[in-house]
NUNU-13855 format. One record per residue: residue number from 0; residue in three letters; x, y, z of N, C-alpha, C, O in turn. Coordinates in Angstrom, 2 decimals. Example, Ala and Ser with C-alpha at 12.3 -4.5 7.8 and 13.67 -1.06 7.14 Angstrom:
2
0:ALA:13.19:-5.69:7.80:12.30:-4.50:7.80:13.20:-3.30:7.80:14.24:-3.32:8.46
1:SER:12.85:-2.25:7.08:13.67:-1.06:7.14:12.90:0.03:7.87:13.41:1.14:8.04
% end
This chain:
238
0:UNK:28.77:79.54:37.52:28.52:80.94:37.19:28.70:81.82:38.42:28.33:81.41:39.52
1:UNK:29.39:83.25:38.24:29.71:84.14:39.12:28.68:84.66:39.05:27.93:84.23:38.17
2:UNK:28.10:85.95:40.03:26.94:86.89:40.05:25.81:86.98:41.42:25.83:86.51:42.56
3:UNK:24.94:87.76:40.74:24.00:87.82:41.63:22.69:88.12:41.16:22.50:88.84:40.18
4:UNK:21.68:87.53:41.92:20.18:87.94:41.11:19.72:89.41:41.75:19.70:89.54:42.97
5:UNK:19.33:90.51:40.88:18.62:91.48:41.07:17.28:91.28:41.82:16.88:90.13:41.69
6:UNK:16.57:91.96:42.47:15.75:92.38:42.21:14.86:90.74:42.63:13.70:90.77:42.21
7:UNK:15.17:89.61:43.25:14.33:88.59:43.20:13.19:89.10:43.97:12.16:89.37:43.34
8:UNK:13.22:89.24:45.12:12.37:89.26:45.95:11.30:90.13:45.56:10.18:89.70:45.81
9:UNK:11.39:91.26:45.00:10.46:92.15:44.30:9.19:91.14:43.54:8.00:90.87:43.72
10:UNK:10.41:90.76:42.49:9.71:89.58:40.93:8.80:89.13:41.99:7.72:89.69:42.17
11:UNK:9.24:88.03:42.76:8.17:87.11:43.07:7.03:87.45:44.12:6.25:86.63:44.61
12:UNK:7.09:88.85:44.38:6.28:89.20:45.53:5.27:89.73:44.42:4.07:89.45:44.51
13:UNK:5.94:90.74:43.05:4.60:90.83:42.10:4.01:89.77:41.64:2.78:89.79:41.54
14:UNK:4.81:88.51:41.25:3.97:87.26:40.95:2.61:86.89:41.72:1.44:86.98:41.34
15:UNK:3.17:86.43:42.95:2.42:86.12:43.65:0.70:87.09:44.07:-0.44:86.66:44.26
16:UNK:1.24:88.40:44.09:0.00:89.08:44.22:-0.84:89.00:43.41:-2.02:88.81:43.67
17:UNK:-0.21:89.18:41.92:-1.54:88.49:40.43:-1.97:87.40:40.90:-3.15:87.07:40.81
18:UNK:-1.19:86.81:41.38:-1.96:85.36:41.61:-3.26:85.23:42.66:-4.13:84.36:42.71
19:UNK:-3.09:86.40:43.46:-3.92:86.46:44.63:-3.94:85.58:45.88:-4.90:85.08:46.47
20:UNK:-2.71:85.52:46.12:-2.14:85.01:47.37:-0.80:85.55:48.01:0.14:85.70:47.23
21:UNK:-0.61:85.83:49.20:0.28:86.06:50.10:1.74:85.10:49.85:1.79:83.87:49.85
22:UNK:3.09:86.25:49.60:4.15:85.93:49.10:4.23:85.17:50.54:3.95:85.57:51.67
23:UNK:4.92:83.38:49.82:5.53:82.64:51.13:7.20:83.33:51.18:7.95:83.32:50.20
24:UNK:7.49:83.81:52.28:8.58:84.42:53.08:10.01:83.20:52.85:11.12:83.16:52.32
25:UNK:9.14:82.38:53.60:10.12:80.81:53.83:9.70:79.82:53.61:8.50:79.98:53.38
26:UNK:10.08:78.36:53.50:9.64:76.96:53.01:9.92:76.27:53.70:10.97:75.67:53.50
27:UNK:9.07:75.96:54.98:9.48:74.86:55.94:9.69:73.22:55.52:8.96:72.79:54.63
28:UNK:10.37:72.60:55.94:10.58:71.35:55.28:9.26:70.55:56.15:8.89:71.10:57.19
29:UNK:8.83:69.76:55.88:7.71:69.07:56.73:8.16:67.94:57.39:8.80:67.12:56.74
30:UNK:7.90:67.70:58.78:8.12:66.59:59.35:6.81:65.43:59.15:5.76:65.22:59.75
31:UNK:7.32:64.99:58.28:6.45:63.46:57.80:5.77:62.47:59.34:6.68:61.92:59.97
32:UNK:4.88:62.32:59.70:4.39:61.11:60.51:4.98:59.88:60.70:5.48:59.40:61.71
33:UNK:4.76:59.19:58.98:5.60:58.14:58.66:6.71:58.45:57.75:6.63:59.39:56.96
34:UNK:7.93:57.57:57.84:9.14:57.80:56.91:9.27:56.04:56.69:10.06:55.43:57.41
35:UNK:8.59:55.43:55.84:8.99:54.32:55.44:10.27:54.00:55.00:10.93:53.04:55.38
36:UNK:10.58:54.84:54.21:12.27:54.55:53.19:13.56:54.63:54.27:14.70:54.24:54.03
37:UNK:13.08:55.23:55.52:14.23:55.10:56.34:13.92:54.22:56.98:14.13:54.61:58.13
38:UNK:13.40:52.87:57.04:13.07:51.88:57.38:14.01:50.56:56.60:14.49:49.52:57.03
39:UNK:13.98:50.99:55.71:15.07:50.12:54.58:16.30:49.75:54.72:17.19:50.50:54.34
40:UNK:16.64:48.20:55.41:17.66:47.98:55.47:18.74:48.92:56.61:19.96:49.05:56.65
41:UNK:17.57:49.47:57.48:17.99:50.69:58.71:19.11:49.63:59.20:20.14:50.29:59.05
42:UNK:19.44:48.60:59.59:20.16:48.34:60.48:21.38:47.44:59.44:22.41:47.04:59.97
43:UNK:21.16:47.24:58.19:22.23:46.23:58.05:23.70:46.53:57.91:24.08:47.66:57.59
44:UNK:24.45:45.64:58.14:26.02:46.07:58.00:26.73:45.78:56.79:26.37:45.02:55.89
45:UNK:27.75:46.44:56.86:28.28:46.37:55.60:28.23:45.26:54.50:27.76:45.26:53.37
46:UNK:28.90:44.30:55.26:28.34:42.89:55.06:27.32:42.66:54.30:27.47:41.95:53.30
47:UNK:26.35:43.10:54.55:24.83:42.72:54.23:24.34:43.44:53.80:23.12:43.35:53.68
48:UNK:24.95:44.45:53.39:24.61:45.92:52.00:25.34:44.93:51.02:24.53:44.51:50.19
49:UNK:26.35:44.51:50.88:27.25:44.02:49.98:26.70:42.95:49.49:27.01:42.63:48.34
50:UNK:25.58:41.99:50.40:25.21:40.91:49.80:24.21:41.22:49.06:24.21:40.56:48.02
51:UNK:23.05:42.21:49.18:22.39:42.85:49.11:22.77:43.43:47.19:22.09:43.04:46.23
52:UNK:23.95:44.38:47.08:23.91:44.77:45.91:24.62:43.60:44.75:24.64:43.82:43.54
53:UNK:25.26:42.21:45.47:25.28:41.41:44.69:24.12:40.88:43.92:24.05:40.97:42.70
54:UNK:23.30:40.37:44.61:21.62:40.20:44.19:21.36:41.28:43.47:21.63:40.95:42.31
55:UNK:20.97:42.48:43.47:20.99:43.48:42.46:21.62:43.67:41.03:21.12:43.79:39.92
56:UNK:23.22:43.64:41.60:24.10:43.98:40.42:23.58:42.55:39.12:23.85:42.58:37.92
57:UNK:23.07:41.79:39.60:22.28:40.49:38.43:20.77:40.74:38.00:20.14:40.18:37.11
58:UNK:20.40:41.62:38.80:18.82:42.34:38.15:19.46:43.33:37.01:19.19:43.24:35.81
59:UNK:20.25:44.16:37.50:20.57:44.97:35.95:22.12:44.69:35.40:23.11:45.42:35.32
60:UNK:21.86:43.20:35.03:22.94:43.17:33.87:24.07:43.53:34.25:24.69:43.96:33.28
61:UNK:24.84:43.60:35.44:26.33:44.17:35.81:27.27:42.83:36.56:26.74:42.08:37.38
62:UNK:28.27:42.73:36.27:29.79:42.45:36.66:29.76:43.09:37.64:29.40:44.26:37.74
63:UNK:30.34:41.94:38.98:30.73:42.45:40.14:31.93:41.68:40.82:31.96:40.81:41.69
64:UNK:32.89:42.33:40.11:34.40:41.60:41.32:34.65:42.42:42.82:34.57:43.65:42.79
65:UNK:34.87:41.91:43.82:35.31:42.27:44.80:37.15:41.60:45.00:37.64:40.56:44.55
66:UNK:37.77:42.62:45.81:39.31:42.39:45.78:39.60:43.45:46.63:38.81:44.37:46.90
67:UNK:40.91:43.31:47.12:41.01:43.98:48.39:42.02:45.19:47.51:42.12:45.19:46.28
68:UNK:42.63:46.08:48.35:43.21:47.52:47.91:44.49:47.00:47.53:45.07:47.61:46.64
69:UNK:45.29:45.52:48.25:46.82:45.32:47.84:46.30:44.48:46.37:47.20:44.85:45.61
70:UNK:45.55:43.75:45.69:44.76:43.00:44.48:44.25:43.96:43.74:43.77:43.45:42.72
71:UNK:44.07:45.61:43.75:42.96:45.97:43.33:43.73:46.43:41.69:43.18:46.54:40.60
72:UNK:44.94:46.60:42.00:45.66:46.52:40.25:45.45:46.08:39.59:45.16:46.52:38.48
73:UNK:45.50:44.25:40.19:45.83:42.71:39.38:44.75:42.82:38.80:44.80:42.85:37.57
74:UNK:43.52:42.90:39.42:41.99:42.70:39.30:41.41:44.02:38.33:40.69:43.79:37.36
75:UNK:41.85:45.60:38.76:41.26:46.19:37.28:42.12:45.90:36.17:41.39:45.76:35.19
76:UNK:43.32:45.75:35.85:43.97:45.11:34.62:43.24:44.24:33.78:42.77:44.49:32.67
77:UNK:43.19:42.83:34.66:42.03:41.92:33.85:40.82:42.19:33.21:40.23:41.90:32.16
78:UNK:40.63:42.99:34.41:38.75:43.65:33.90:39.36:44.47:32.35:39.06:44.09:31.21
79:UNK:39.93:45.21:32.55:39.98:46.26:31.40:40.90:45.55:30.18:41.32:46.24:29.25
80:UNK:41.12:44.45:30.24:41.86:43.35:29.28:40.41:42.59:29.01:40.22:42.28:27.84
81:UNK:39.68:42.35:29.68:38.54:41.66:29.60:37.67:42.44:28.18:37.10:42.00:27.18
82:UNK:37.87:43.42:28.58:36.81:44.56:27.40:37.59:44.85:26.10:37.18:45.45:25.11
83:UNK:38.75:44.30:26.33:39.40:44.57:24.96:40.66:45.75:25.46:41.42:45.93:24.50
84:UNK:40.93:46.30:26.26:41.93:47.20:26.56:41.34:48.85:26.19:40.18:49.24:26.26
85:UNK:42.40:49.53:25.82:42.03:50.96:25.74:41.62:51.62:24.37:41.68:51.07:23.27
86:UNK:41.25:52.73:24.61:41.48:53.22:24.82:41.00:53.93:26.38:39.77:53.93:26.33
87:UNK:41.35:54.40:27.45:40.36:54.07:28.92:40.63:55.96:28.73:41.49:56.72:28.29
88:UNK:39.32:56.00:29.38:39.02:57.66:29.93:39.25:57.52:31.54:39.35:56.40:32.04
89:UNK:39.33:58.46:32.18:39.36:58.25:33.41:39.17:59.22:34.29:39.81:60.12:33.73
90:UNK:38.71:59.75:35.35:38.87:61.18:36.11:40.28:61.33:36.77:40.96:60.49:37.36
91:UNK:40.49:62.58:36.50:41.48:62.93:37.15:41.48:63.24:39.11:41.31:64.18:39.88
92:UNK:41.78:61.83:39.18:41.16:61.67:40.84:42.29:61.29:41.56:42.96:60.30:41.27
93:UNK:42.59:62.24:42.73:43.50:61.24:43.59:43.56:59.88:44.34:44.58:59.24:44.60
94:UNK:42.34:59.58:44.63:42.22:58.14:44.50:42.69:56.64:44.00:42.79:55.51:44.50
95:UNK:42.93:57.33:42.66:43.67:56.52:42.04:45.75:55.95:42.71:46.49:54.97:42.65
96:UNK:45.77:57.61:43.35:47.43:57.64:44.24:47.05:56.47:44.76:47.39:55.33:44.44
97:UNK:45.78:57.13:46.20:45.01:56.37:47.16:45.60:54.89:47.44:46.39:54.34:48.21
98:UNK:44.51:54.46:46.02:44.76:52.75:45.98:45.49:52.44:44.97:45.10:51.65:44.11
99:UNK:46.96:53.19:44.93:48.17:52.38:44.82:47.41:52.16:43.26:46.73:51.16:43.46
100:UNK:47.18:52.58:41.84:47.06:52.21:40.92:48.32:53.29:40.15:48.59:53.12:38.96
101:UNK:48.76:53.95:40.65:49.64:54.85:39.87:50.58:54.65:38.73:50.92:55.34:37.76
102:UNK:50.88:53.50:39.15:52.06:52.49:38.49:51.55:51.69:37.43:52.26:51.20:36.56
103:UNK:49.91:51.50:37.53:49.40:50.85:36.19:48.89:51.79:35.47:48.83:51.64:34.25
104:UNK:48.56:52.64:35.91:47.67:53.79:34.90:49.19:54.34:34.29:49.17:54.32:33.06
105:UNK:50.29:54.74:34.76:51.16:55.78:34.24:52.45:54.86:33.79:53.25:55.44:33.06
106:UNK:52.73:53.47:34.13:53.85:53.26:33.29:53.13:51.35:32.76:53.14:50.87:31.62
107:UNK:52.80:50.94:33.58:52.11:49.51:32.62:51.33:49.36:31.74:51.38:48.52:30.84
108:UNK:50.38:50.32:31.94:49.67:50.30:30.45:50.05:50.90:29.38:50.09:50.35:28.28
109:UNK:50.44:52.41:29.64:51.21:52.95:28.53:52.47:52.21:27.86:52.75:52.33:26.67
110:UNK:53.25:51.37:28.84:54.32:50.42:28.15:53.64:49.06:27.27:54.34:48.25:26.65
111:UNK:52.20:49.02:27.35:51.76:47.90:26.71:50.64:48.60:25.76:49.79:47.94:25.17
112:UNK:50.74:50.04:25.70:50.42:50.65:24.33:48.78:50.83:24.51:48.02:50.66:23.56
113:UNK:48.33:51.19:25.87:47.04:50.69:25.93:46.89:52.32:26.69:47.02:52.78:27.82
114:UNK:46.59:52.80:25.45:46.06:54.35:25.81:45.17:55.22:27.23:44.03:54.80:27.42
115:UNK:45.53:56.12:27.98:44.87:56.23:29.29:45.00:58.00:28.89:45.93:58.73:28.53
116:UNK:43.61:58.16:29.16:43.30:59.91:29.23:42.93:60.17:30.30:41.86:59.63:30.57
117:UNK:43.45:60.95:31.31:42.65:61.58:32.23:42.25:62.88:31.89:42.71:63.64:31.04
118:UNK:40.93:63.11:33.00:40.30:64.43:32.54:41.35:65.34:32.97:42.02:65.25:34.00
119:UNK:41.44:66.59:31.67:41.71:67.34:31.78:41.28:69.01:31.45:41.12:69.56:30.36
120:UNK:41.17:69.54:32.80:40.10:70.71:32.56:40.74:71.76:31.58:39.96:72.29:30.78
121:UNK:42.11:72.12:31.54:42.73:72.84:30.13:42.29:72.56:28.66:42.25:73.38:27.74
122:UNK:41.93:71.08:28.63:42.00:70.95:27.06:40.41:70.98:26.96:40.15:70.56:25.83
123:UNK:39.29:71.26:27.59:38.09:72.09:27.33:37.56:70.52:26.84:37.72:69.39:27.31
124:UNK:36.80:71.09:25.59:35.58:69.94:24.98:36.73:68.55:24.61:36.48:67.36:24.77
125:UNK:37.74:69.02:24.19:38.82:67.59:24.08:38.64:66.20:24.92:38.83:65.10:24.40
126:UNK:38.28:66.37:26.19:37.93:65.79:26.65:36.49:64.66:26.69:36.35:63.52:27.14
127:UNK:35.71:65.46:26.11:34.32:64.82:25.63:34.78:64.12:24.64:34.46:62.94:24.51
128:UNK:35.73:64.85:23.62:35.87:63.61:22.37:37.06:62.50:22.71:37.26:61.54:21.97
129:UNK:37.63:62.68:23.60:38.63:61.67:23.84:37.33:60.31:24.79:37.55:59.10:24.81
130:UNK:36.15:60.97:25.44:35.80:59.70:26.07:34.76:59.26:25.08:34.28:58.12:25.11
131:UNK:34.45:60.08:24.30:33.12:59.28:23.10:34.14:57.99:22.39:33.73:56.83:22.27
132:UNK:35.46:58.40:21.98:36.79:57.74:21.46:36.63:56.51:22.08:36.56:55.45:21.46
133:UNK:36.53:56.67:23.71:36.98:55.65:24.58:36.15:53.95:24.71:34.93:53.78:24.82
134:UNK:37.24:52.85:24.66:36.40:51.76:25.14:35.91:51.89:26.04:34.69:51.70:26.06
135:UNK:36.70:52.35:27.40:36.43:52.08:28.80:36.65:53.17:29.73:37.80:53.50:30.01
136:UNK:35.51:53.83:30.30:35.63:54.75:30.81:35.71:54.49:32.58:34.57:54.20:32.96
137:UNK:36.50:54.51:33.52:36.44:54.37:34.92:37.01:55.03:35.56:38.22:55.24:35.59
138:UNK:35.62:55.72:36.57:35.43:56.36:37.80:35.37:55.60:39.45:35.28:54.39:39.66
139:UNK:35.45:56.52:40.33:35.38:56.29:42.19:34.08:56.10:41.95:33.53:56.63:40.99
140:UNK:33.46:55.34:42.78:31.77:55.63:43.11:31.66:56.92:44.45:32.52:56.58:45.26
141:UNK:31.18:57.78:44.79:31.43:58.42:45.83:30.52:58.22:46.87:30.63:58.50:48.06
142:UNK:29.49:57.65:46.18:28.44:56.65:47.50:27.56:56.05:46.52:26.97:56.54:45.55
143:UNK:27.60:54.36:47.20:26.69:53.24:46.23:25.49:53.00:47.20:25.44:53.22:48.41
144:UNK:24.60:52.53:46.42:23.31:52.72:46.98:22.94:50.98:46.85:22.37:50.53:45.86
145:UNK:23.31:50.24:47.87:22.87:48.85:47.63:21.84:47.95:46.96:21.80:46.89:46.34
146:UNK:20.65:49.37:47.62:19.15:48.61:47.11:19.13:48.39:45.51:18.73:47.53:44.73
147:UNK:19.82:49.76:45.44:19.09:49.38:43.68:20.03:49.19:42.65:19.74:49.08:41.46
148:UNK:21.58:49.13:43.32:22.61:48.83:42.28:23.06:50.35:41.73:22.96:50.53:40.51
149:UNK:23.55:51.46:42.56:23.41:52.46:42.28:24.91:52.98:42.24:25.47:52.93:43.34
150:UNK:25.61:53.44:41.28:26.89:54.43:41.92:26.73:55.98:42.00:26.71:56.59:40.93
151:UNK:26.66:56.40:42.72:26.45:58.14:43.09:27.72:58.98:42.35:28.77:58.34:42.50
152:UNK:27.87:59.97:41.76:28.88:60.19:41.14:29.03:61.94:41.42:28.01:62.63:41.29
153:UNK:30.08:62.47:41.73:29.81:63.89:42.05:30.87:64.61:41.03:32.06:64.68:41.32
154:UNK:30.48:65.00:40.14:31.49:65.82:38.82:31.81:66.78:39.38:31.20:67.27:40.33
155:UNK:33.27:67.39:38.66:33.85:68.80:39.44:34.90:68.79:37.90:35.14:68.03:36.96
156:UNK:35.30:70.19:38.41:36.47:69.99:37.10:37.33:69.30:36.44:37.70:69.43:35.28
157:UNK:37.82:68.14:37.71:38.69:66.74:37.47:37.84:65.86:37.02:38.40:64.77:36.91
158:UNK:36.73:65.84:36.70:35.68:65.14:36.92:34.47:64.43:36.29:33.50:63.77:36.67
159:UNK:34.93:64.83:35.30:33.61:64.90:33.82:32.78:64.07:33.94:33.05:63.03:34.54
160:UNK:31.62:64.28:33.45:30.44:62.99:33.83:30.49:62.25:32.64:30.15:61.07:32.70
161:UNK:31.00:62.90:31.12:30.97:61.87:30.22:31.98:60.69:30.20:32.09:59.94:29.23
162:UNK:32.92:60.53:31.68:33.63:59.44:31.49:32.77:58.26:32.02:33.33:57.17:31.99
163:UNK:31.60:58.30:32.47:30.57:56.98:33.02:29.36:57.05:31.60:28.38:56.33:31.42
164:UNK:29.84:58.14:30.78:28.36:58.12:29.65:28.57:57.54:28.33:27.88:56.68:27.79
165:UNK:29.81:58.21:27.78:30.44:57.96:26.51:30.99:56.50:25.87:30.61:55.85:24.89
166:UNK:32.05:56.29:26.86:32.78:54.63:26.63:31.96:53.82:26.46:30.83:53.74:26.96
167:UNK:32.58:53.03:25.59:31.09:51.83:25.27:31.22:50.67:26.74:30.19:50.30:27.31
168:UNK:32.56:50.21:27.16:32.06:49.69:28.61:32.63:50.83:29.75:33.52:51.65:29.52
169:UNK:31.78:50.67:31.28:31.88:51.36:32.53:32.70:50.34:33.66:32.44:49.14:33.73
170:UNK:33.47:50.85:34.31:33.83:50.00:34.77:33.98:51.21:36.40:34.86:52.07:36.45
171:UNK:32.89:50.99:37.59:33.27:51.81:38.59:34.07:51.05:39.53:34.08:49.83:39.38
172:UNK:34.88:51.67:40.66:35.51:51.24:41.87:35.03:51.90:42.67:34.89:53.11:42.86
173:UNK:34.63:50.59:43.37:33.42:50.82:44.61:34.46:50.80:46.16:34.83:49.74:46.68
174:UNK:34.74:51.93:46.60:35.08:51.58:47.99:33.93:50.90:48.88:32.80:51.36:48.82
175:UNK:34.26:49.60:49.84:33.24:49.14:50.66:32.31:50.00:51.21:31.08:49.99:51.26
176:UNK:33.39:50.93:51.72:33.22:52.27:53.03:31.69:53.23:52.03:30.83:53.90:52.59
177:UNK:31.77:53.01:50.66:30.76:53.90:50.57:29.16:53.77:50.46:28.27:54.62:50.37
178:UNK:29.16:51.94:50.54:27.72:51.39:50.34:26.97:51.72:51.53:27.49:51.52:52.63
179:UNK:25.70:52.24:51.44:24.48:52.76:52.19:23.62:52.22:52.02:24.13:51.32:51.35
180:UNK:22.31:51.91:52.09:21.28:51.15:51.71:20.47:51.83:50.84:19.70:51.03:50.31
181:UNK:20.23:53.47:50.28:19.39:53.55:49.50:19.37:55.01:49.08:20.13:55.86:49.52
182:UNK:18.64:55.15:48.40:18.76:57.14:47.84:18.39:57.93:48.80:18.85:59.06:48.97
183:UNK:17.40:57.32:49.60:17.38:58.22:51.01:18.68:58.71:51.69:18.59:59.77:52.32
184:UNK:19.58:58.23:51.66:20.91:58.40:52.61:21.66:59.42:51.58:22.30:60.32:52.12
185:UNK:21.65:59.38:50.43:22.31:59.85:48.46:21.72:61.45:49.76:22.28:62.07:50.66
186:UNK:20.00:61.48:48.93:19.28:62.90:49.61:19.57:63.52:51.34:19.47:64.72:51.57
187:UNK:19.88:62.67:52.26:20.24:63.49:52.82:21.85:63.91:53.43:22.16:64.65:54.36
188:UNK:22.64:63.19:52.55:23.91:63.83:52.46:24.12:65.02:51.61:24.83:66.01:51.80
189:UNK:23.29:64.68:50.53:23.46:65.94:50.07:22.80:67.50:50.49:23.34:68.57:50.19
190:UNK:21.73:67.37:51.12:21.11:68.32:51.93:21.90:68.59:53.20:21.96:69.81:53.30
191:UNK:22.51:68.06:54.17:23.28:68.15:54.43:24.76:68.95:54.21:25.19:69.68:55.10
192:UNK:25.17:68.84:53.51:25.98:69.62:52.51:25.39:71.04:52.35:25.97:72.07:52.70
193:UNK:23.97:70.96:51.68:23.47:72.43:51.53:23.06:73.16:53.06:23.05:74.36:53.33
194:UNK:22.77:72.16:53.82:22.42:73.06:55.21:23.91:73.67:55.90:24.21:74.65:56.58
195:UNK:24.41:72.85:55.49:26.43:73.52:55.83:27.06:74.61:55.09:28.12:75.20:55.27
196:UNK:26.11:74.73:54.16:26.67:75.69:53.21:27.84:75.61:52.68:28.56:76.52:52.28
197:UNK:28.08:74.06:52.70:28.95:73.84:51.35:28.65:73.72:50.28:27.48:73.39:50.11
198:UNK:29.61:73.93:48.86:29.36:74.22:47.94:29.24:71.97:46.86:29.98:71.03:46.56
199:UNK:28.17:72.28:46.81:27.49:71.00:46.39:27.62:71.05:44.35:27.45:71.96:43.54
200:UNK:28.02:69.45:44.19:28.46:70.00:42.46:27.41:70.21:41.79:26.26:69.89:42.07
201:UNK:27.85:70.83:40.80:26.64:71.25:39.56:25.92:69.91:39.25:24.70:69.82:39.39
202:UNK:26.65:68.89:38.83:25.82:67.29:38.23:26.35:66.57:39.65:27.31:66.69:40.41
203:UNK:25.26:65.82:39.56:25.78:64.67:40.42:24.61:63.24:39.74:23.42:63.30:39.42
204:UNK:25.62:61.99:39.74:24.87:60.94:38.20:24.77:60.30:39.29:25.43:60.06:40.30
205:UNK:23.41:59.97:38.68:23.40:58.35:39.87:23.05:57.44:38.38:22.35:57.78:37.43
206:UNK:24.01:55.86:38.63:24.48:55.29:37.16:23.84:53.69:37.91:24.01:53.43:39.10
207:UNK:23.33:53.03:37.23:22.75:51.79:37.87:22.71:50.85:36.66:21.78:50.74:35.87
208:UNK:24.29:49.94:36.65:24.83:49.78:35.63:24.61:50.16:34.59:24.29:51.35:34.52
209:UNK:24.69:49.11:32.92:24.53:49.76:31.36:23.57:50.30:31.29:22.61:49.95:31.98
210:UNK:23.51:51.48:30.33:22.57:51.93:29.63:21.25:50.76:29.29:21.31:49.67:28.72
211:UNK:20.15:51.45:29.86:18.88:50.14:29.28:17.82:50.92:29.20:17.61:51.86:29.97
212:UNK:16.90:50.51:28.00:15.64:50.93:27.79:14.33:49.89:28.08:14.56:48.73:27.76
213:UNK:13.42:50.07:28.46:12.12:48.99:28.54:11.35:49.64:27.69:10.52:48.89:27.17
214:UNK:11.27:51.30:27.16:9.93:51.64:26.16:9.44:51.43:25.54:8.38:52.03:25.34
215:UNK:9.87:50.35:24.73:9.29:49.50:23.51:8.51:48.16:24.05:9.11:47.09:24.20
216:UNK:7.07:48.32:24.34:6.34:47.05:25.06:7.13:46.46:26.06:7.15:45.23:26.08
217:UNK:7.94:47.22:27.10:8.92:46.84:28.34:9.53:45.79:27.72:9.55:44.79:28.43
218:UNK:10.02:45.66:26.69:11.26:44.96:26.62:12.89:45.20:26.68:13.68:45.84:25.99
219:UNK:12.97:44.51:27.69:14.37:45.53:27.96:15.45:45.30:26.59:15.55:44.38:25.77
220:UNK:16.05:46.33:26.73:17.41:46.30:25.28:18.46:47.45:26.92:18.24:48.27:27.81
221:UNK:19.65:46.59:26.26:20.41:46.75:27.19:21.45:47.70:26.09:21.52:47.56:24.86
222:UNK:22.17:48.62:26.91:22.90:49.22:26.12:22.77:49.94:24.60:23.24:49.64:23.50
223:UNK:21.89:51.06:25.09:20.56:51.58:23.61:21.36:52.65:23.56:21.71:52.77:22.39
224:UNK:22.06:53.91:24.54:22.40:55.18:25.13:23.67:55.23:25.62:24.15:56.35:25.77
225:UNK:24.38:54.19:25.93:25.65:54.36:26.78:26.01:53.55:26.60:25.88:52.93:25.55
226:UNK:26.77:53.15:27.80:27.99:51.94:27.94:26.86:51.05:28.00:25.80:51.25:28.59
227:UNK:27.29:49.82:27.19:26.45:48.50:26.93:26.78:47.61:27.91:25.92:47.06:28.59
228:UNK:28.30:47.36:28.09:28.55:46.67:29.50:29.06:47.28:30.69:29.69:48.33:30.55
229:UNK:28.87:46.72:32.04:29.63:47.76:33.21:29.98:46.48:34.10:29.55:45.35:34.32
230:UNK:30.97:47.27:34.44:31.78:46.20:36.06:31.63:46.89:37.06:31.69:48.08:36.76
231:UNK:31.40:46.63:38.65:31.36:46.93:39.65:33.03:46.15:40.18:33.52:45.07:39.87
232:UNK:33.41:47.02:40.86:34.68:46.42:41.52:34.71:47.10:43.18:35.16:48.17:43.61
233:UNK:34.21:46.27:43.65:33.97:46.47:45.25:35.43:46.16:45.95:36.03:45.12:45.66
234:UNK:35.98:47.11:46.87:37.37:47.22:47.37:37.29:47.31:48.70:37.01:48.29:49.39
235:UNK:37.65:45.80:49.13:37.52:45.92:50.73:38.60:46.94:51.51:39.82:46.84:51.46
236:UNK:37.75:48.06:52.32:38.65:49.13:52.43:38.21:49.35:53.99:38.60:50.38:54.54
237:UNK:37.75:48.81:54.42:37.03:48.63:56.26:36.95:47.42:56.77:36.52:47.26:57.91
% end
């Protein structure tokens, strides 16, 4: 949205006086004593984030191939033959140039009749119904969060979030380069971002494999809301 707010500072200075307290000016962030969560896995290396979200990716129910960037074709082909083929949603990401998939998304699969949509911001809501349509919806992770089996996801106009929601399986590509140890690192990149005064996206998903519910006497049911199955595909890229 374009614009500007009227008149804020007024609003909340009358609020506050009904309330009978002194309008706060500014909101200092607090420097904490202790910071436990940045304690987490503070020192491990890539390596050992990676071993780390293997153990994980088997707490919630997820597929995890690793394969390097010259394999990383051979290896999503199978996966997405694995699920039955297409129809596949996909973001419209350069990434895909990146790691050399160009040639399977735009002439091998379409020559083997195996349907590929990328987002496209012209054709509006079309897009939502082409990925509800979809078997297999796959996105970049833009930072994975080891501890808890996490892919960070940042939507933009190329970008739709219903391609990780809709498809009945998920299938993300994990660059190595983006595993961190935990949402602490997620929060302060993105604050970061806002202290730079860059412009930070409207959604940003954090997806920790299939869809699962525990509300019913914590019994988990896997795949209640979304994609029922998901693959992790970790791409040695460092």
């Amino acid at each position: 949205m374009v614009g500007s707010i009227q008149n804020r500072s007024t609003f909340l200075e009358t609020i506050a006086t009904q309330l009978g307290r002194d309008p706060k000016k500014k909101v200092e962030k607090p420097i904490w004593k202790h910071q436990p969560q940045r304690t987490v896995l503070a020192d491990a290396s890539l390596d050992e984030l990676l071993e780390v979200l293997r153990v994980q990716c088997k707490q919630i129910h997820t597929d995890i191939v690793e394969t390097t960037k010259e394999s990383l074709s051979v290896v999503l082909d199978e996966v997405v033959k694995t699920y039955g083929g297409g129809p596949l949603s996909l973001w419209r990401d350069e990434r895909f140039e990146e790691y050399e998939l160009s040639d399977l998304l735009e002439t091998k699969w379409p020559l083997e009749q195996i349907e590929v949509n990328s987002w496209d911001p012209s054709i509006g809501v079309k897009n939502i119904e082409l990925a509800e349509q979809a078997n297999i919806g796959i996105t970049f992770s833009d930072m994975t969060l080891a501890e808890s089996g996490t892919v960070v996801l940042f939507s933009s106009a190329d970008k739709g979030r219903s391609v990780s929601l809709l498809p009945t399986h998920y299938i993300a590509l994990i660059p190595k380069s983006t595993l961190v140890p935990r949402i602490t690192q997620a929060s302060d990149m993105i604050r970061e971002k806002l202290n730079n005064g860059e412009q930070v996206p409207s959604c940003i998903n954090f997806i920790t494999g299939p869809s699962n519910s525990a509300d019913i006497e914590m019994n988990l049911v896997i795949g209640v809301h979304g994609p029922v199955k998901a693959t992790y595909i970790v791409i040695e890229d460092c």
